[in-house]
C-alpha positions as CSV (number, residue, x, y, z in Angstrom):
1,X,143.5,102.6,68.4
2,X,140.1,101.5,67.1
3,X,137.2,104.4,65.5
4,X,134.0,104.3,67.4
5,X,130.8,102.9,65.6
6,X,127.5,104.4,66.0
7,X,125.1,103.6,68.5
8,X,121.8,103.1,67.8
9,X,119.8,102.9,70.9
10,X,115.8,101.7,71.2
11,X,114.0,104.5,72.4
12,X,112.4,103.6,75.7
13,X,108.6,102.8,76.1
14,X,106.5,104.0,79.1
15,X,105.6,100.9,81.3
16,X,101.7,99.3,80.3
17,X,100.7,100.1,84.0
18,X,101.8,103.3,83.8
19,X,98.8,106.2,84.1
20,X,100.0,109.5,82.8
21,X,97.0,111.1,84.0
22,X,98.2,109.6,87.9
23,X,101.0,111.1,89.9
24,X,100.6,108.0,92.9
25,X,101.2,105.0,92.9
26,X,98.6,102.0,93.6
27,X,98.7,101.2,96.8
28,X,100.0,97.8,96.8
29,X,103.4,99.7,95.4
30,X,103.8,101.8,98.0
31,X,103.7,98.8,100.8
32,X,105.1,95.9,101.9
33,X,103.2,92.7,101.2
34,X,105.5,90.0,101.8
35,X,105.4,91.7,105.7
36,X,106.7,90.2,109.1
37,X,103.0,89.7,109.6
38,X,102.7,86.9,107.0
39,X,106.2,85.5,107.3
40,X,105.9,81.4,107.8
41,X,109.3,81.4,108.9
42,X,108.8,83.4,112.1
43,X,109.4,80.9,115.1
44,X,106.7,81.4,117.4
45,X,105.5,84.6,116.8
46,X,104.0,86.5,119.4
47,X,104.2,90.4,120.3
48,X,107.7,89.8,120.2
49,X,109.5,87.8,117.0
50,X,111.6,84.8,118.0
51,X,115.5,84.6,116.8
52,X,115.1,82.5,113.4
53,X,119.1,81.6,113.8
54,X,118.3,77.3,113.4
55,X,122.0,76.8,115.3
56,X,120.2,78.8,118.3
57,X,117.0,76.7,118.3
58,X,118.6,73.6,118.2
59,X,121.5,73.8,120.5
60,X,120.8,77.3,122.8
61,X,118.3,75.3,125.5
62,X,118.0,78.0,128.1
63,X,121.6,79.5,127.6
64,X,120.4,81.2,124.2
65,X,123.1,83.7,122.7
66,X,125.0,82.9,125.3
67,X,126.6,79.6,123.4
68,X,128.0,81.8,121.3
69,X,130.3,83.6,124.2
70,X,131.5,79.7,124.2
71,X,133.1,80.6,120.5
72,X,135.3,83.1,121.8
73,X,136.7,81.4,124.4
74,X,138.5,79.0,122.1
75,X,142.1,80.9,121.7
76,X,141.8,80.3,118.1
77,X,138.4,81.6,117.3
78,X,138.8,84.2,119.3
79,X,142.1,85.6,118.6
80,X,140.4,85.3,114.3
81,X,137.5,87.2,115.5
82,X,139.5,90.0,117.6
83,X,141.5,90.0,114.5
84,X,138.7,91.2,111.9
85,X,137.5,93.4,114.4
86,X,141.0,95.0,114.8
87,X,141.5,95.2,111.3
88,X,138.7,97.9,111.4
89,X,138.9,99.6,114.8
90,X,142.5,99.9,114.0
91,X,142.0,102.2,111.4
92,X,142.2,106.5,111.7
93,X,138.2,107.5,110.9
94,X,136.9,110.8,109.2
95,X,133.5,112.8,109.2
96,X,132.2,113.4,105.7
97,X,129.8,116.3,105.4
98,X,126.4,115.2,104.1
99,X,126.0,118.5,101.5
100,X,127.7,121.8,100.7
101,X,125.7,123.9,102.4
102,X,127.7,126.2,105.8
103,X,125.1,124.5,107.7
104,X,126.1,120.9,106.6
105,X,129.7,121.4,107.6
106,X,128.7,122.5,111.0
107,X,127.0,119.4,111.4
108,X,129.8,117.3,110.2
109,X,132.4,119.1,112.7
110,X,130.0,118.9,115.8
111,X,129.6,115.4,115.0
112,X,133.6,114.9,114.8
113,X,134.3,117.2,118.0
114,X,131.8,114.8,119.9
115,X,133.1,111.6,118.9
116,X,136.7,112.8,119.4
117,X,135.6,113.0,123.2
118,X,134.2,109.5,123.1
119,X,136.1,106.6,123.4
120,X,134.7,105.7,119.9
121,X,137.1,102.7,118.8
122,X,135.6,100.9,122.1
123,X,132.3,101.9,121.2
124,X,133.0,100.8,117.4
125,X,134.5,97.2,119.1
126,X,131.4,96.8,121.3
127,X,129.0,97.1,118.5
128,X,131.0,95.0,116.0
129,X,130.0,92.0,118.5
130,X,127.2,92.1,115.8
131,X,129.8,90.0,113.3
132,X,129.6,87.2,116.0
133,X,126.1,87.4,117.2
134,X,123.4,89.0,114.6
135,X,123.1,92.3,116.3
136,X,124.5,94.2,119.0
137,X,122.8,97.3,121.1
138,X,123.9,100.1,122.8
139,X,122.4,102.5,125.1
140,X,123.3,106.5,124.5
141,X,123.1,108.9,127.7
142,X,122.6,112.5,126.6
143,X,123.5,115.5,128.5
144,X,123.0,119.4,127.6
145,X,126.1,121.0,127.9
146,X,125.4,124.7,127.1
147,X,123.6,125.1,124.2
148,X,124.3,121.9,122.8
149,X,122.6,118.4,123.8
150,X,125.3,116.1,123.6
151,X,126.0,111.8,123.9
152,X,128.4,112.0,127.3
153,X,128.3,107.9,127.3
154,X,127.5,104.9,125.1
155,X,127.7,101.8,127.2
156,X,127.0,98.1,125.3
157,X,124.3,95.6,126.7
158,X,123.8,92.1,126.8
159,X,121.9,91.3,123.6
160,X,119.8,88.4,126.0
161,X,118.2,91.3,127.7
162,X,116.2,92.5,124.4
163,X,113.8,91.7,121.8
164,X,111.8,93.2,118.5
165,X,108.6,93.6,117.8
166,X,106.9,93.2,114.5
167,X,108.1,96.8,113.4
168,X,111.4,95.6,114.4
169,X,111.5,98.2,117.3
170,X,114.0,97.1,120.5
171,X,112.5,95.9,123.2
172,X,113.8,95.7,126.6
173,X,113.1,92.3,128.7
174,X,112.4,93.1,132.7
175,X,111.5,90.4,135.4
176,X,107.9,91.7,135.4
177,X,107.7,91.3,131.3
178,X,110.0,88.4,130.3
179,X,108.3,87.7,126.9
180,X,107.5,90.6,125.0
181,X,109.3,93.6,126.7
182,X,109.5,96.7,127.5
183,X,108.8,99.6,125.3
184,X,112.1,102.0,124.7
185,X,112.1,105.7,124.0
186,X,113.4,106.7,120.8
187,X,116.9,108.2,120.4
188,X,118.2,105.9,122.9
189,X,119.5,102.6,121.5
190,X,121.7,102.0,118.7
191,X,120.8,98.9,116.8
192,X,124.0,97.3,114.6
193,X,122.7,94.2,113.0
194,X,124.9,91.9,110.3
195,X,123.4,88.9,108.0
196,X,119.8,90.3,108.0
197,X,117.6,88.2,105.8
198,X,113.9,88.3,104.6
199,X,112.0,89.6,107.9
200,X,114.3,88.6,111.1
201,X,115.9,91.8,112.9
202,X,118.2,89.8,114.7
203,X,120.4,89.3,111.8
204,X,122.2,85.8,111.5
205,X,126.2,86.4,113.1
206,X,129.0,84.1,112.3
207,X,128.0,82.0,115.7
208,X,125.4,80.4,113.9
209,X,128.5,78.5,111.7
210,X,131.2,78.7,114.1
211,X,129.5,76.5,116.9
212,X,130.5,73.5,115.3
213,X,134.0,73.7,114.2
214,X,134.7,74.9,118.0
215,X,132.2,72.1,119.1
216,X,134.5,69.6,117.0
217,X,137.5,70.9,117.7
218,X,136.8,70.8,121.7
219,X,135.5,67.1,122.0
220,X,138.9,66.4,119.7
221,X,141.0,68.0,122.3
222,X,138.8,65.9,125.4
223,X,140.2,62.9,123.4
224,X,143.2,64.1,122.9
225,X,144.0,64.9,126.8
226,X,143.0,61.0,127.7
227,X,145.3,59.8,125.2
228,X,147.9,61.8,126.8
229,X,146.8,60.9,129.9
230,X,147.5,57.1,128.9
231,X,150.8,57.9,127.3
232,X,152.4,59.3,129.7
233,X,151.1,57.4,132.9
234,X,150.5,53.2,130.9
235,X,147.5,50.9,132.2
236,X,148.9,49.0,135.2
237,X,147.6,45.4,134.7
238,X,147.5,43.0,137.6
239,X,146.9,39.3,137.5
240,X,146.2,37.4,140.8
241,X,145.3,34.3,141.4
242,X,142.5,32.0,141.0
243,X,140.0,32.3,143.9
244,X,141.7,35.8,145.4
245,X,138.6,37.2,147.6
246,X,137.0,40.4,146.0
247,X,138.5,42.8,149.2
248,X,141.9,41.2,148.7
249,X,141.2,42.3,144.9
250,X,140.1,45.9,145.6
251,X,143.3,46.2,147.7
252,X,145.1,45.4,145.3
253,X,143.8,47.6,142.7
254,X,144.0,50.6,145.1
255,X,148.1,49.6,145.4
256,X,148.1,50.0,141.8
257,X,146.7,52.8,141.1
258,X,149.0,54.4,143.8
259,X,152.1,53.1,141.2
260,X,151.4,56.5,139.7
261,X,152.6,58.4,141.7
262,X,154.3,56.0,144.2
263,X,158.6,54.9,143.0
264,X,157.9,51.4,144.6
265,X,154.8,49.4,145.6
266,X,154.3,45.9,147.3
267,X,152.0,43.1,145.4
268,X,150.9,39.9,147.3
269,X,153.1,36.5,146.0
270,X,151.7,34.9,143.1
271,X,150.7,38.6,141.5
272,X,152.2,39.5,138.1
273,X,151.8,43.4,137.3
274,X,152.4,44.9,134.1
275,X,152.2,47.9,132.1
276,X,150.1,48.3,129.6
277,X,151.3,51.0,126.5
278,X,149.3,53.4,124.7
279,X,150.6,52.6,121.1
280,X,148.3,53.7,117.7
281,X,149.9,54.0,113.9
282,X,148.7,55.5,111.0
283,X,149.3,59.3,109.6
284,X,146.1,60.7,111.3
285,X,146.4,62.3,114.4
286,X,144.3,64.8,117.0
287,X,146.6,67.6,116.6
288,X,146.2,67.1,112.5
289,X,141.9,67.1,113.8
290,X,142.3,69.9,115.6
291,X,144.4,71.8,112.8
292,X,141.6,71.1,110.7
293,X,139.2,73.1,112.3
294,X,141.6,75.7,113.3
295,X,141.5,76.0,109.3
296,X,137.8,75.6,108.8
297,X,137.4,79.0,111.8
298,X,140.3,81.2,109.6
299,X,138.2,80.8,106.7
300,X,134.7,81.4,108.1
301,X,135.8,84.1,110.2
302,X,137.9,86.1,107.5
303,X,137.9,84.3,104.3
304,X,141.9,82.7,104.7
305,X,144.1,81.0,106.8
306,X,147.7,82.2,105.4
307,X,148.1,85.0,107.7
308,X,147.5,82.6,111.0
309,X,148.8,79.7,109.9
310,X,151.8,78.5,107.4
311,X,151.8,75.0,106.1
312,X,154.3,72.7,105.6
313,X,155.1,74.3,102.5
314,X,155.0,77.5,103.5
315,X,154.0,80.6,101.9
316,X,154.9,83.7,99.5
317,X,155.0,87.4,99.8
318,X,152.9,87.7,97.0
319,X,149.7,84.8,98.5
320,X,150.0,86.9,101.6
321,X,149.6,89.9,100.5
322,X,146.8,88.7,98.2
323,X,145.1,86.8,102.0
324,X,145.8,90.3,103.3
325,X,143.9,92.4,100.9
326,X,141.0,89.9,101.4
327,X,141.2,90.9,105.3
328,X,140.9,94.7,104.2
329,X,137.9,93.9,102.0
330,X,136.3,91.9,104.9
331,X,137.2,95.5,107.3
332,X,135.8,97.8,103.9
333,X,132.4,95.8,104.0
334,X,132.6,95.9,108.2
335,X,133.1,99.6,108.0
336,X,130.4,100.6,105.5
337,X,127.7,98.6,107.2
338,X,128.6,100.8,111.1
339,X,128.9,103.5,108.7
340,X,125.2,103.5,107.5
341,X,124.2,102.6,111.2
342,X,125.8,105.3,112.6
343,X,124.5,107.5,110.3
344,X,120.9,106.7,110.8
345,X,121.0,107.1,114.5
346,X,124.0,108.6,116.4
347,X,124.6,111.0,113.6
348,X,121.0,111.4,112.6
349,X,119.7,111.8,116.5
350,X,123.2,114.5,117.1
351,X,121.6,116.4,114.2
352,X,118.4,116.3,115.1
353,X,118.9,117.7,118.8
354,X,121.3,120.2,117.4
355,X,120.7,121.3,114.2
356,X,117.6,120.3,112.6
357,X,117.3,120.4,108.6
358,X,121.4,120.0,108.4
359,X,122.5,116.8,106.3
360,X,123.1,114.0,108.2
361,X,127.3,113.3,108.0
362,X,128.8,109.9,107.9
363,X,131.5,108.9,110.0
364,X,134.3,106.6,108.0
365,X,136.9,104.7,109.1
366,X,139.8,105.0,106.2
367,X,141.6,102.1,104.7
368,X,145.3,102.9,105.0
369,X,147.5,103.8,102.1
370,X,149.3,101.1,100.1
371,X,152.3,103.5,99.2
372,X,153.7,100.3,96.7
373,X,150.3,99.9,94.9
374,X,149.6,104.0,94.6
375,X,153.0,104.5,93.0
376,X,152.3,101.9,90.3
377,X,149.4,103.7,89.6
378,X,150.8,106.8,89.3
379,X,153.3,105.2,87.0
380,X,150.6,103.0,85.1
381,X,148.7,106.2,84.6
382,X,151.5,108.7,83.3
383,X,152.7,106.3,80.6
384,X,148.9,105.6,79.8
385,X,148.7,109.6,79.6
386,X,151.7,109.7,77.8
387,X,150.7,107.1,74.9
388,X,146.9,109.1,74.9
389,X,149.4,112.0,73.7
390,X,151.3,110.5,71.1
391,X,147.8,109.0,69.6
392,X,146.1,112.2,69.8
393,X,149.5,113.8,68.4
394,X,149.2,111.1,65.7
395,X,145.4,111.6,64.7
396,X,146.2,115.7,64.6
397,X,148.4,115.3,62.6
398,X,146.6,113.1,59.8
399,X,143.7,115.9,60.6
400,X,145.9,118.5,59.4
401,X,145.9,117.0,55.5
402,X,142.0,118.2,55.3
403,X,141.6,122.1,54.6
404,X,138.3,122.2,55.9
405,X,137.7,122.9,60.2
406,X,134.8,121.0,60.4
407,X,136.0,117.6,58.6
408,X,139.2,117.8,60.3
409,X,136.8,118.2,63.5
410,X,134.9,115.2,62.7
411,X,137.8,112.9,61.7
412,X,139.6,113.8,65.0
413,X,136.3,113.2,67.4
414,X,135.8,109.8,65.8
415,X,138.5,108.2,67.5
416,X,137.9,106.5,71.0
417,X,141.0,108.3,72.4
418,X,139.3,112.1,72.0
419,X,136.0,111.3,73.6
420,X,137.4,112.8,77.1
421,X,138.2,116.2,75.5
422,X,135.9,119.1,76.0
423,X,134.5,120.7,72.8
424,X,137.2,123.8,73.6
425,X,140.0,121.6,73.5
426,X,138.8,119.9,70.1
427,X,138.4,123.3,68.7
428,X,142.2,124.4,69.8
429,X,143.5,121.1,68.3
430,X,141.6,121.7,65.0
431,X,143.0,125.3,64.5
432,X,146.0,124.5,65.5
433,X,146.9,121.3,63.5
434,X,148.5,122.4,60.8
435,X,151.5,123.1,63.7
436,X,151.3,119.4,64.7
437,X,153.4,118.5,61.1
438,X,156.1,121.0,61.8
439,X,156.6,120.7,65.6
440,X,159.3,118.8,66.4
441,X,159.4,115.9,69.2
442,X,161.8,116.4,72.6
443,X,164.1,113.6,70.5
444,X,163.5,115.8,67.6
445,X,162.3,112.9,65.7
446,X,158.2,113.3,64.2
447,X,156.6,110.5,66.6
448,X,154.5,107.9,64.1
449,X,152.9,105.1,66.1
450,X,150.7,104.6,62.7
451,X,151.2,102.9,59.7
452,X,151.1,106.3,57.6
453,X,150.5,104.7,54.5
454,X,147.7,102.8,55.7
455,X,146.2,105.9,57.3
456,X,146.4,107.9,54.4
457,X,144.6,106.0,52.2
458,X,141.9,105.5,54.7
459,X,141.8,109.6,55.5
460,X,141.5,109.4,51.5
461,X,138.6,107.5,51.5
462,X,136.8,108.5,54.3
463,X,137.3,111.8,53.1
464,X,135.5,111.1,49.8
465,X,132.9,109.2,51.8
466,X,132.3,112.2,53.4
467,X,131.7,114.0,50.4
């Protein structure tokens, strides 16, 4: 148990720019200046800003986001990326009121009675094609029903049909205005974007690293499948010859390339024919390649590879569960980003139609219960609760040697352990201390986790200190 010192804290000075006479701010605090409008590392910029993903320059040509659709088809990226997706979708969600107020609550339970009659985990997985891509949009159909205006349907888009402007508003490409778009009405569009930096609004997605590991990994396979090819059907090699005419050549090479598939074959006399065998050493092979980047798309895509792949030593509970945790921390940051997106539109615009001036709830998705891990807290924190008591039993007690209330008040606050008690409960322990001596324990043994000797010559001397 250690006493606390005093704190002597420098009193704060009002900032040199400050102008008490001034309740605004200058102007150039109150605005942006390092703006989209100035930003050098805009590709292109026109009405409409250009993706600044480099991997989409450099390798989209005239397919643009749609190399990245290329990612997911590989069963391994894929199935990672359904995985983390899965990981939060797959958990129950909650509205949260946004204040106390009657009409705050109302808002939060219209908001949950309309996404229960959604199919919101789809519309959750649909905008969570942000984590691959940047940003992901989609399009809300309202409908009065009663008294009430209400989302009926939110249906995802291809993100190649839209771009921003310099305000970062959504813009909708059409065949009459391919470059800068379309204006969109407000309330309509839900924007989820992931990795935004400086000034882009199309965020920077997981595509933009994942495209070569699955590029890699697919021209390893391509060389993989000829080798295979050679293995299990050899080179036939046929020697004719000297001064065999080039058509009697070519028929001979077309009889064997038919020793494929054919059980016998007939050669001209004078023509040996062998096999040539694909043979290679060494400890390096494709599937080892291809492993490799299997590992390299775990970690990008969800920060381990232990609960997709076991090596040839294997794996523990205990580095699972700690792989597994980092999956839930990976669906926690997920989850809080669509939270605040959610909130500022869906939840904001269902408010706004409905029930103007209410706080804007949040909708949550909740990370499940580790029952093993809540019990050990509980445990953790009844024994710490348990030693706070003896010490505080302890101190009381060594309080209870001073006749005065207030120096038996100030010894007892002075110790780190007191500092969560209320003034009340300090006050009850102080008159009632002298009970503390003569109490008896549930062992009926006086509990002493001090050295009393050394305590009573320091309550001695602070004590005299004191006066």
């Amino acid at each position: 148990m250690s006493r606390k010192k005093p704190k002597h804290r420098q009193q704060a000075h009002p900032a040199a720019f400050a102008d008490a006479g001034r309740k605004n701010l200058p102007v150039e605090q109150r605005s942006l200046i390092a703006s989209v409008a100035n930003d050098i590392t805009i590709p292109f910029f026109s009405g409409a800003l250009q993706n600044a993903d480099d991997t989409l320059i450099q390798q989209g040509g005239g397919k643009g986001l749609a190399i990245y659709d290329e990612i997911e088809r590989d069963t391994h990226a894929g199935a990672m990326l359904d995985k983390r997706r899965n990981a939060l979708v797959s958990r129950d969600w909650e509205v949260e009121p946004g204040g106390d107020r009657p009409i705050d609550k109302e808002a939060a339970d219209l908001v949950a009675e309309i996404i229960d009659a959604l199919p919101f985990d789809q519309i959750c997985r649909d905008l969570l094609n942000a984590t691959l891509k940047g940003f992901a949009v989609s399009e809300i159909v309202w409908a009065r029903i009663g008294s009430q205006i209400r989302p009926v349907k939110i249906k995802a888009h291809d993100q190649r049909r839209f771009v921003f402007d310099r305000d970062w508003r959504l813009r909708l490409l059409t065949w009459t205005n391919l470059t800068e778009g379309e204006q969109l009405p407000e309330r309509k569009f839900i924007v989820h974007r992931v990795g935004v930096r400086g000034n882009n609004p199309y965020g920077l997605g997981l595509g933009s690293s994942l495209f070569w590991p699955v590029l890699f990994k697919r021209e390893g396979i391509t060389f993989w499948l000829h080798f295979l090819e050679k293995f299990a059907g050899p080179t036939v090699v046929g020697k004719t010859p000297y001064g065999m005419l080039s058509d009697e050549q070519q028929r001979l090479l077309n009889t064997l390339m038919d020793i494929r598939t054919s059980s016998a074959v007939t050669v001209p006399i004078g023509t040996d024919v062998e096999f040539l065998e694909a043979s290679r050493g060494g400890t390096v092979s494709y599937q080892d390649f291809c492993a490799y980047w299997d590992a390299q798309i775990s970690i990008r895509v969800t920060g381990e590879t232990l609960t997709t792949q076991v090596g040839a030593n294997g794996g523990n509970r205990a580095l699972g569960e700690v792989h597994q945790n980092q999956l839930d921390v990976l669906a926690d940051s997920d989850g809080d980003a669509q939270t605040d997106t959610l909130r500022d539109t869906l939840c904001q615009w269902i408010v706004d139609y409905n029930l103007p001036g209410a706080a804007v709830p949040a909708i949550r998705r909740v990370r499940p219960k580790n029952e093993k891990a809540a019990a050990e807290t509980r445990k953790a924190k009844a024994e710490a609760a348990k030693a706070a008591d003896e010490a505080i039993t302890a101190i009381v007690k060594q309080a209870a040697k001073f006749e005065d209330d207030q120096v038996a008040r100030e010894y007892i606050v002075s110790f780190d352990v007191t500092d969560g008690l209320s003034d009340k409960t300090i006050d009850a322990l102080v008159a009632a201390r002298a009970g503390f001596v003569s109490a008896p324990t549930n062992e009926g043994v006086q509990p002493d986790p001090f050295d009393s000797n050394a305590v009573a010559a320091f309550s001695a001397a602070w004590l005299k200190k004191k006066h």
